[in-house]
PDB file of N, CA, C and O in Angstrom:
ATOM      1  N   UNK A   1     105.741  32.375-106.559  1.00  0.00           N
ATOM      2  CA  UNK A   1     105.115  33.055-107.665  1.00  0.00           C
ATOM      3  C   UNK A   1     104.473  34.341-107.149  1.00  0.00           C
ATOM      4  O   UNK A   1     103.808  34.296-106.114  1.00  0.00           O
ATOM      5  N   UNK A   2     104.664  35.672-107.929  1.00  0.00           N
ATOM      6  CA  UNK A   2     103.868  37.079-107.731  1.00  0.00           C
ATOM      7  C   UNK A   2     102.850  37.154-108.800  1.00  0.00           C
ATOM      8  O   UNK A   2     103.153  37.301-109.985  1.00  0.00           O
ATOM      9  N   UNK A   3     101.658  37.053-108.371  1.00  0.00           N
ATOM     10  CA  UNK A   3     100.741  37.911-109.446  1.00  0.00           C
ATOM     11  C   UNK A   3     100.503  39.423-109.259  1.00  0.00           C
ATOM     12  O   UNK A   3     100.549  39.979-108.162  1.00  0.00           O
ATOM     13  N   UNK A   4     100.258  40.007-110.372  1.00  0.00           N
ATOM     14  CA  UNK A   4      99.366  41.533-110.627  1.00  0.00           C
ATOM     15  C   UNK A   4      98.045  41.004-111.291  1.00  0.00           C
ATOM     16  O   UNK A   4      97.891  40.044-112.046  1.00  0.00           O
ATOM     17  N   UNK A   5      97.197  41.842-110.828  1.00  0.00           N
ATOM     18  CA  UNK A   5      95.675  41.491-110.910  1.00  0.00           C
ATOM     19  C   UNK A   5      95.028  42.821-111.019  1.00  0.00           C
ATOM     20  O   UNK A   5      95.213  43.630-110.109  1.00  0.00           O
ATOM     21  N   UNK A   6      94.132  43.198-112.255  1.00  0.00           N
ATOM     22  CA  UNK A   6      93.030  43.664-111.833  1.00  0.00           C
ATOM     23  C   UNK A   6      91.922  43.498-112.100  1.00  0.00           C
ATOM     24  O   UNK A   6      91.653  42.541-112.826  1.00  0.00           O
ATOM     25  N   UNK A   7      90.775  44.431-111.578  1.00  0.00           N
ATOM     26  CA  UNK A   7      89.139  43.635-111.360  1.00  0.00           C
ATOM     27  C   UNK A   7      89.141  44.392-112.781  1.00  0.00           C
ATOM     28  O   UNK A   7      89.791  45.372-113.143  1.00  0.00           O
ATOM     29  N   UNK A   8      87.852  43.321-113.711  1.00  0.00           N
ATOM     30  CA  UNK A   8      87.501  43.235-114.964  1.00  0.00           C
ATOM     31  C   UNK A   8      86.406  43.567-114.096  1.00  0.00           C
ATOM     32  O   UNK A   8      86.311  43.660-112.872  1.00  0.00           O
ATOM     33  N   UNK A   9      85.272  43.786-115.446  1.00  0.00           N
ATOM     34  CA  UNK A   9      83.599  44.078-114.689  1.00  0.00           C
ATOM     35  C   UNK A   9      82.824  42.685-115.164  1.00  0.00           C
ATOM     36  O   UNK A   9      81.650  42.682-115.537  1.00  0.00           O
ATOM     37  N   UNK A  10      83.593  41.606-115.098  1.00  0.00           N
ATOM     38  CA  UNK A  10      83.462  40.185-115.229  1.00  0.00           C
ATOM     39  C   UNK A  10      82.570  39.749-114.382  1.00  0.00           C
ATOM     40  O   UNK A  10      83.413  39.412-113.551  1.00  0.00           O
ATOM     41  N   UNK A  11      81.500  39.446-113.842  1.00  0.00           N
ATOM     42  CA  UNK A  11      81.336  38.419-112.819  1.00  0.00           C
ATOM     43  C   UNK A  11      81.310  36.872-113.049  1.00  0.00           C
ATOM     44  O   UNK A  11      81.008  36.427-114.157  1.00  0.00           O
ATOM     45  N   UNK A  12      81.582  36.173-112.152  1.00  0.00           N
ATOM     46  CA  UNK A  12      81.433  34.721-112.356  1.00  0.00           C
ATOM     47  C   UNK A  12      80.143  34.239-111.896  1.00  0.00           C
ATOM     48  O   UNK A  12      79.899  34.441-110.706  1.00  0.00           O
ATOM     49  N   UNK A  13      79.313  33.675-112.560  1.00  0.00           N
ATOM     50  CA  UNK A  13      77.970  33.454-111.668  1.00  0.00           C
ATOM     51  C   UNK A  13      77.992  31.889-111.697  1.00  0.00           C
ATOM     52  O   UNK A  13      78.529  31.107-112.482  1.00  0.00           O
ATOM     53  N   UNK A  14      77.077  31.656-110.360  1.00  0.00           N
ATOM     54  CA  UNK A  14      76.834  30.024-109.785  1.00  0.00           C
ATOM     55  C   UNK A  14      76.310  28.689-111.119  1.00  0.00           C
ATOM     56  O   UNK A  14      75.213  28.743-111.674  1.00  0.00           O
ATOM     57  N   UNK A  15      76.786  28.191-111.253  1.00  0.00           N
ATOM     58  CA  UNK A  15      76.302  26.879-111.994  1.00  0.00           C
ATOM     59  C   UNK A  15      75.067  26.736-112.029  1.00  0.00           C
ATOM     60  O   UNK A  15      74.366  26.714-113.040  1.00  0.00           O
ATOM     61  N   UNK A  16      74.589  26.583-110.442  1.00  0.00           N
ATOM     62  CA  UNK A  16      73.392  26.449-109.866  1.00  0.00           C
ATOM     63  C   UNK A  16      72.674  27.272-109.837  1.00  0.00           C
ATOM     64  O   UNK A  16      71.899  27.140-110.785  1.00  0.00           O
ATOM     65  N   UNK A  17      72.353  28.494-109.005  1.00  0.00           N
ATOM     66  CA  UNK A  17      71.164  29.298-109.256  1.00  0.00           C
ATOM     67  C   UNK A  17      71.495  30.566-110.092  1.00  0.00           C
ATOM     68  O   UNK A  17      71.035  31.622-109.658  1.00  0.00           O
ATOM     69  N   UNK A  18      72.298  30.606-111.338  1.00  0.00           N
ATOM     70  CA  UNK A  18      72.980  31.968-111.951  1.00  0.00           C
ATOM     71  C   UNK A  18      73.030  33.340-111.290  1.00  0.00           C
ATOM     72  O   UNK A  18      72.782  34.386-111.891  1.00  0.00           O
ATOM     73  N   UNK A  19      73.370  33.254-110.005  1.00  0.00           N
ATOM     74  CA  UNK A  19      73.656  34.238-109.170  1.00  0.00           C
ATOM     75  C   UNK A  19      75.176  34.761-109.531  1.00  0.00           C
ATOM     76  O   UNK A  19      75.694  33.965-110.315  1.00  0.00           O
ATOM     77  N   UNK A  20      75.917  35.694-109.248  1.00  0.00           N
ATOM     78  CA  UNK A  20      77.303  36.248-109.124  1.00  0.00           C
ATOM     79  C   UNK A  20      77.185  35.640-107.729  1.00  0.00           C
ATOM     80  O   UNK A  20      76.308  35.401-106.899  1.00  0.00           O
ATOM     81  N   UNK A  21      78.480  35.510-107.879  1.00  0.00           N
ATOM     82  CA  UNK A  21      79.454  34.625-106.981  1.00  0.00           C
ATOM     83  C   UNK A  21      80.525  35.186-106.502  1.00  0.00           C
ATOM     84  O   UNK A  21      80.843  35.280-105.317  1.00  0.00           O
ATOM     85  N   UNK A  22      81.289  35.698-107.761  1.00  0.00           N
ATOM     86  CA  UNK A  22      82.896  36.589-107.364  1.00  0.00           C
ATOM     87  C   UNK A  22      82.969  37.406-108.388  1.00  0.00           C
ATOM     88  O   UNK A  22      82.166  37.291-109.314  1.00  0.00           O
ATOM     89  N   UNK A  23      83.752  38.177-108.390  1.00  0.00           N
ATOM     90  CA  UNK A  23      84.595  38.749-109.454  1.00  0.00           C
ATOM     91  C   UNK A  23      85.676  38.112-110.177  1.00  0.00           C
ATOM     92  O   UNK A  23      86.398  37.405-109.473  1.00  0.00           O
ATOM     93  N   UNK A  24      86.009  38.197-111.573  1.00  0.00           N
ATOM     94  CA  UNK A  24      87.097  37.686-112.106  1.00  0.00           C
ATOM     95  C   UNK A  24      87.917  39.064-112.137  1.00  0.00           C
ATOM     96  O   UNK A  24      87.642  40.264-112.176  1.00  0.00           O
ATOM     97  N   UNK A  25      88.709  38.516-112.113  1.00  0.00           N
ATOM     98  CA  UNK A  25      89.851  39.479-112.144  1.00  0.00           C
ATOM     99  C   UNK A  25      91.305  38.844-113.107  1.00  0.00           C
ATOM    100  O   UNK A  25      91.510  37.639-113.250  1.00  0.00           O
ATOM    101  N   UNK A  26      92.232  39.978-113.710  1.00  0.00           N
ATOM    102  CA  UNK A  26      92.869  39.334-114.760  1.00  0.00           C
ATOM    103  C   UNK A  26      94.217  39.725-114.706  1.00  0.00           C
ATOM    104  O   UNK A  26      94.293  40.895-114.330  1.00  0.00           O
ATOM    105  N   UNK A  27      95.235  39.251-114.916  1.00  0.00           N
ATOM    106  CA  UNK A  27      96.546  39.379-114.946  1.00  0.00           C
ATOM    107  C   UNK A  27      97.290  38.919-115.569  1.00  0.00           C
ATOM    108  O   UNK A  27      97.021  38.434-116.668  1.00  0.00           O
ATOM    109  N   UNK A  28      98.897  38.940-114.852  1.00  0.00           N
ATOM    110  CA  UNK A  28     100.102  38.166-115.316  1.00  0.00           C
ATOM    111  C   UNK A  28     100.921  37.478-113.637  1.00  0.00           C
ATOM    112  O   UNK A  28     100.755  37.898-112.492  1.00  0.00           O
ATOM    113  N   UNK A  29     101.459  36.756-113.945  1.00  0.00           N
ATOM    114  CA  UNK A  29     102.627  36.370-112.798  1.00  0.00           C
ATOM    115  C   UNK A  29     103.573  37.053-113.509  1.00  0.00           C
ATOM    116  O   UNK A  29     103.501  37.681-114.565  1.00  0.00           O
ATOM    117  N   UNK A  30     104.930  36.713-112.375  1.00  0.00           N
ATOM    118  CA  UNK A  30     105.603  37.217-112.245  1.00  0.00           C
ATOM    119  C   UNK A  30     106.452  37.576-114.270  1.00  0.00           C
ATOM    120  O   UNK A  30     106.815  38.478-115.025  1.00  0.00           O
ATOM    121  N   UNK A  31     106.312  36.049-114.153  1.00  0.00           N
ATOM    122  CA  UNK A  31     106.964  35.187-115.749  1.00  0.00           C
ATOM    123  C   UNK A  31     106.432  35.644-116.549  1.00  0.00           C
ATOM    124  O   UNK A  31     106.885  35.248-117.623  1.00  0.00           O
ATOM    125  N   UNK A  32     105.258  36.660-116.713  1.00  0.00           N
ATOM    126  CA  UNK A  32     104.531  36.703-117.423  1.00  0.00           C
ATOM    127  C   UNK A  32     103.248  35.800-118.156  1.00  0.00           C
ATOM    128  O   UNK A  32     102.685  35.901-119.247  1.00  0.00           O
ATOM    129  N   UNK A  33     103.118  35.057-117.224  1.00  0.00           N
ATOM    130  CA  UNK A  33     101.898  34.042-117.816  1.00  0.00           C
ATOM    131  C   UNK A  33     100.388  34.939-117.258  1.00  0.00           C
ATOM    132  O   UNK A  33     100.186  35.615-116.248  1.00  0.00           O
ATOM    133  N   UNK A  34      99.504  34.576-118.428  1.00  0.00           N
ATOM    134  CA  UNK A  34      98.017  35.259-118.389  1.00  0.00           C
ATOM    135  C   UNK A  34      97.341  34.758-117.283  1.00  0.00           C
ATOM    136  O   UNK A  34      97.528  33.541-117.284  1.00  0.00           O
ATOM    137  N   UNK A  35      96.649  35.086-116.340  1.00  0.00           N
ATOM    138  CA  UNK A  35      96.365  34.965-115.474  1.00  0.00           C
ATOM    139  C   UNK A  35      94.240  35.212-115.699  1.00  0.00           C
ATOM    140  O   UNK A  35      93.664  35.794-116.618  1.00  0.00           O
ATOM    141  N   UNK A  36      93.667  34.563-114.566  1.00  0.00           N
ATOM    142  CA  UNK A  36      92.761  34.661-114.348  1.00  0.00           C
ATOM    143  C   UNK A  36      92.730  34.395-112.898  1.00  0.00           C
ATOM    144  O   UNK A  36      93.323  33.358-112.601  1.00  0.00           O
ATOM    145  N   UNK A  37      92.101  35.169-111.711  1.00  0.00           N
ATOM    146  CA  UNK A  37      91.535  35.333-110.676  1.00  0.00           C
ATOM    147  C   UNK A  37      90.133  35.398-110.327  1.00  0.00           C
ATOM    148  O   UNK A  37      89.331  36.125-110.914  1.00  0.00           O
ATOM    149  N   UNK A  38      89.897  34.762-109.530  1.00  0.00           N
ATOM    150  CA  UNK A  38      87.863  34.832-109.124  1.00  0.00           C
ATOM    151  C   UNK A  38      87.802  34.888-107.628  1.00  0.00           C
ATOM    152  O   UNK A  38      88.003  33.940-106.870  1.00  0.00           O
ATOM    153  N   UNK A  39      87.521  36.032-107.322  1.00  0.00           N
ATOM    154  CA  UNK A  39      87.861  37.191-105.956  1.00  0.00           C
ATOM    155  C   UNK A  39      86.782  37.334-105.643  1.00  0.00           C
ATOM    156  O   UNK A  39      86.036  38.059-106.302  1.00  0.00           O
ATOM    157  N   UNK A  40      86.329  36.619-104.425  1.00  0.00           N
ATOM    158  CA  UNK A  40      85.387  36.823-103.434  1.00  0.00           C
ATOM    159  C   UNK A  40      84.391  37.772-103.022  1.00  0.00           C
ATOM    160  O   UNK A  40      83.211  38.112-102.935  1.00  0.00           O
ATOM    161  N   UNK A  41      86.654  38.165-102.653  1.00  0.00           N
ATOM    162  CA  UNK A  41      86.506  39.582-101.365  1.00  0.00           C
ATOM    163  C   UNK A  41      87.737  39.786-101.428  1.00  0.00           C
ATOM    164  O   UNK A  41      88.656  38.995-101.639  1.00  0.00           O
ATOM    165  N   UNK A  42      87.741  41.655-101.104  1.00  0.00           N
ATOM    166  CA  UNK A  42      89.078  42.158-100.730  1.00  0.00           C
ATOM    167  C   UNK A  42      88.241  43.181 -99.470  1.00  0.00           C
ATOM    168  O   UNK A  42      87.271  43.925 -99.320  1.00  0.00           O
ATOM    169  N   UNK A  43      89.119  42.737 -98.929  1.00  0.00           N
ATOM    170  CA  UNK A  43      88.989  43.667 -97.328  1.00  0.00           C
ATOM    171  C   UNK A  43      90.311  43.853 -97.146  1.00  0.00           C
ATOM    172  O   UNK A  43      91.097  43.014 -97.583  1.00  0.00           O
ATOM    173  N   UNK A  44      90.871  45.274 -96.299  1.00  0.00           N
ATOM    174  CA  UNK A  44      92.355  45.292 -96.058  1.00  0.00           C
ATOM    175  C   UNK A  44      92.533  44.167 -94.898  1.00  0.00           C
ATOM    176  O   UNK A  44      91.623  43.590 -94.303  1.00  0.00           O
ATOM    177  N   UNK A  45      93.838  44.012 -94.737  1.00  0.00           N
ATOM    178  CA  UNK A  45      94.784  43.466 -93.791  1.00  0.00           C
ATOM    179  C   UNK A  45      94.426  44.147 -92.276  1.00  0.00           C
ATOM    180  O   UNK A  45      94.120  43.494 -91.279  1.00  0.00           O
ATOM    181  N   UNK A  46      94.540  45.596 -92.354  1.00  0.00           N
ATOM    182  CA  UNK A  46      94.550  46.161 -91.428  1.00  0.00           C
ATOM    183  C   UNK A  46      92.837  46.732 -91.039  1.00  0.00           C
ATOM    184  O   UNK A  46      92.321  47.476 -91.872  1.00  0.00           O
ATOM    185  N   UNK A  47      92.400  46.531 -90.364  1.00  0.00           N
ATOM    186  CA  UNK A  47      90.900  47.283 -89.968  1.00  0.00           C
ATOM    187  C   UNK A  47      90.371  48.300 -89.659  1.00  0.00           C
ATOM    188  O   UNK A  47      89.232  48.586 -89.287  1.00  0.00           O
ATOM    189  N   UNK A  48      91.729  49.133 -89.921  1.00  0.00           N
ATOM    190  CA  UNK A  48      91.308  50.633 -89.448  1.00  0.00           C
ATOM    191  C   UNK A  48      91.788  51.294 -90.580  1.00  0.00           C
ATOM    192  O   UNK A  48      92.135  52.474 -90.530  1.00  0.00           O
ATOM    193  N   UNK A  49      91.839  50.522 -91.745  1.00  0.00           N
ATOM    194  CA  UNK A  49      92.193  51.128 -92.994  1.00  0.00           C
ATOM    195  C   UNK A  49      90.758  50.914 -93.912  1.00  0.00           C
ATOM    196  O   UNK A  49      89.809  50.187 -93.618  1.00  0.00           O
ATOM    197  N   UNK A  50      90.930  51.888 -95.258  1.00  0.00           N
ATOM    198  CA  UNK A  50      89.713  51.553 -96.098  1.00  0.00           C
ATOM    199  C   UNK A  50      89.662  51.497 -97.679  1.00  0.00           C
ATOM    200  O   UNK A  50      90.057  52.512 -98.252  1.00  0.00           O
ATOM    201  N   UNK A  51      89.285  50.580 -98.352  1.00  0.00           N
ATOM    202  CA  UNK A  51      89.844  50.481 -99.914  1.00  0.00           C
ATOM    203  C   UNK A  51      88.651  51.410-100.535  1.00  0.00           C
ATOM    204  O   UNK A  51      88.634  51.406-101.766  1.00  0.00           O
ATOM    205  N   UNK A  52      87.619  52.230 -99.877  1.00  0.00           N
ATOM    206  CA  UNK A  52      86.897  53.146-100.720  1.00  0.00           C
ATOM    207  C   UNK A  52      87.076  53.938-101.740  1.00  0.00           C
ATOM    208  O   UNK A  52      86.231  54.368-102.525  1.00  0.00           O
ATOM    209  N   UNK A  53      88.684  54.194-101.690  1.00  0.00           N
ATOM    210  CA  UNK A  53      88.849  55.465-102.524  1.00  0.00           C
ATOM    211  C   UNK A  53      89.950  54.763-103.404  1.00  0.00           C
ATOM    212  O   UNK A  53      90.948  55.416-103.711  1.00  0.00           O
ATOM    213  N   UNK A  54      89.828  53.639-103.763  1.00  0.00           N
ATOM    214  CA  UNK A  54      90.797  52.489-104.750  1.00  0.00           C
ATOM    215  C   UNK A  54      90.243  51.501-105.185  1.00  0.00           C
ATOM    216  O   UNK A  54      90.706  50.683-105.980  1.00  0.00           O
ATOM    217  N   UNK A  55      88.713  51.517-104.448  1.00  0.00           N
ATOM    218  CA  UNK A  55      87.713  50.542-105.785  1.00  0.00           C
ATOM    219  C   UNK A  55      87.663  51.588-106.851  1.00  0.00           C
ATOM    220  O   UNK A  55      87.553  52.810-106.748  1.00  0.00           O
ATOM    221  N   UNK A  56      87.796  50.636-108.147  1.00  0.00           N
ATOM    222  CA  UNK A  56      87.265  51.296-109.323  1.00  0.00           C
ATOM    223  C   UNK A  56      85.829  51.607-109.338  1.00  0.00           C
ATOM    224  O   UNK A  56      85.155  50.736-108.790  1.00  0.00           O
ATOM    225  N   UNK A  57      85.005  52.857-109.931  1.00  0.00           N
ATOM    226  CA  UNK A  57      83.980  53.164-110.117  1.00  0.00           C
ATOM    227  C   UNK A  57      82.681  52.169-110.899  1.00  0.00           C
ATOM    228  O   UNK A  57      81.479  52.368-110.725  1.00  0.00           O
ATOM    229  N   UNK A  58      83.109  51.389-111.530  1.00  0.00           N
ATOM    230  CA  UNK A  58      82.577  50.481-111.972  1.00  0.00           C
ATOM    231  C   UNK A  58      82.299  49.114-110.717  1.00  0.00           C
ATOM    232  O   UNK A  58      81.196  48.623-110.477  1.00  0.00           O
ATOM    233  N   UNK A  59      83.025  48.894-110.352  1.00  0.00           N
ATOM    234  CA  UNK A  59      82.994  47.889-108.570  1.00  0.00           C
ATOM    235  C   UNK A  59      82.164  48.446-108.189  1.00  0.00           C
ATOM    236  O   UNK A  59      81.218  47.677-108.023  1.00  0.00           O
ATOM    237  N   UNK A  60      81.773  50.093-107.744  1.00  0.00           N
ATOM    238  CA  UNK A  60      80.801  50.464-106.739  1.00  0.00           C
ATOM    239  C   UNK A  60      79.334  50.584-107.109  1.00  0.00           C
ATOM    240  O   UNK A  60      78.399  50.905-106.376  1.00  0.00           O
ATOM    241  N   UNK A  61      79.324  50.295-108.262  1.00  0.00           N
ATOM    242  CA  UNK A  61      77.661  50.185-108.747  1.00  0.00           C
ATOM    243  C   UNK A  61      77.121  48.799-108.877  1.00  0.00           C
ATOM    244  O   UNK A  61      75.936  48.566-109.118  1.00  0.00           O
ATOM    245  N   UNK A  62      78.055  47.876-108.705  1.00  0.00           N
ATOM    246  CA  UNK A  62      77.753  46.477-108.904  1.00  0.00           C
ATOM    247  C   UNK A  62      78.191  45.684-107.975  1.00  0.00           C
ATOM    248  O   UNK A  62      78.377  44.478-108.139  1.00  0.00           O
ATOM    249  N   UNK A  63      78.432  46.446-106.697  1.00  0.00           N
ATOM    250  CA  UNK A  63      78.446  45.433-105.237  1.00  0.00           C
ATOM    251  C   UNK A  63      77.391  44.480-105.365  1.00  0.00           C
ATOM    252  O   UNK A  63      76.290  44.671-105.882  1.00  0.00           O
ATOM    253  N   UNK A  64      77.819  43.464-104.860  1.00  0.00           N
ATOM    254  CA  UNK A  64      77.001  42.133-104.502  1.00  0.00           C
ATOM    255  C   UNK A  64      76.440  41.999-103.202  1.00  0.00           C
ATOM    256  O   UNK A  64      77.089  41.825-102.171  1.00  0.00           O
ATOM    257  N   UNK A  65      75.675  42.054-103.261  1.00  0.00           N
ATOM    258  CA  UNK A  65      75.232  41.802-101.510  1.00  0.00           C
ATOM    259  C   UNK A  65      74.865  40.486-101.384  1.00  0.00           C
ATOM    260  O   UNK A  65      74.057  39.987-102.167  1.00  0.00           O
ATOM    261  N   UNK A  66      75.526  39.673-100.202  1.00  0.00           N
ATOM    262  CA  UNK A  66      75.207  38.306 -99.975  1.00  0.00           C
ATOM    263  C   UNK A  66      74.806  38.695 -98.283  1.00  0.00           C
ATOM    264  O   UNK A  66      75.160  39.541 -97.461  1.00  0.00           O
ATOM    265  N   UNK A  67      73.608  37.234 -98.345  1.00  0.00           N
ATOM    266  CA  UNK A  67      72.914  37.268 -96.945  1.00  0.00           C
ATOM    267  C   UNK A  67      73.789  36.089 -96.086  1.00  0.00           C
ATOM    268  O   UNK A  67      74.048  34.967 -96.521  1.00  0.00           O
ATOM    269  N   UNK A  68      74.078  36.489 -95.094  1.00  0.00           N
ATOM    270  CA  UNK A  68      74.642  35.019 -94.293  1.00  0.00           C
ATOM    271  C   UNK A  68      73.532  34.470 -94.100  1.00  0.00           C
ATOM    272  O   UNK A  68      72.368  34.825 -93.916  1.00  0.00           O
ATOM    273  N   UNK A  69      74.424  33.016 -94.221  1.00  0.00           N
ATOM    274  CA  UNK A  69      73.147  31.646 -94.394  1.00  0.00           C
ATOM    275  C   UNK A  69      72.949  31.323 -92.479  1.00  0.00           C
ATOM    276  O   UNK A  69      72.171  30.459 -92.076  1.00  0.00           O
TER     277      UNK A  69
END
């Protein structure tokens, strides 16, 4: 199966303490079936690359900052 996905300004927040959690994000597969995604994180593949200039403008005002536990 291929999905296409993109970020909605959705967040999903915790059950538990109504924090954001992920992003939803929305699509189709390949077949065309409606899709829903709940996205963490996107970091590239490669590490010497950078998705700055391909987040949507709406993503960059509503970064999440999480503390490692």
């Amino acid at each position: 199966m291929k999905i296409t996905i993109e970020p909605t300004d959705e967040l999903y927040e915790s059950p538990i303490d109504g924090k954001p959690m992920c992003r939803i994000w929305k699509g189709t597969t390949d077949k065309g079936t409606a899709i829903k995604a709940y996205v963490f994180s996107i970091v590239p593949a490669d590490r010497g690359k950078t998705l700055e200039f391909e987040i949507p403008q709406f993503m960059k005002r509503s970064r999440v900052k999480f503390r490692n536990s």
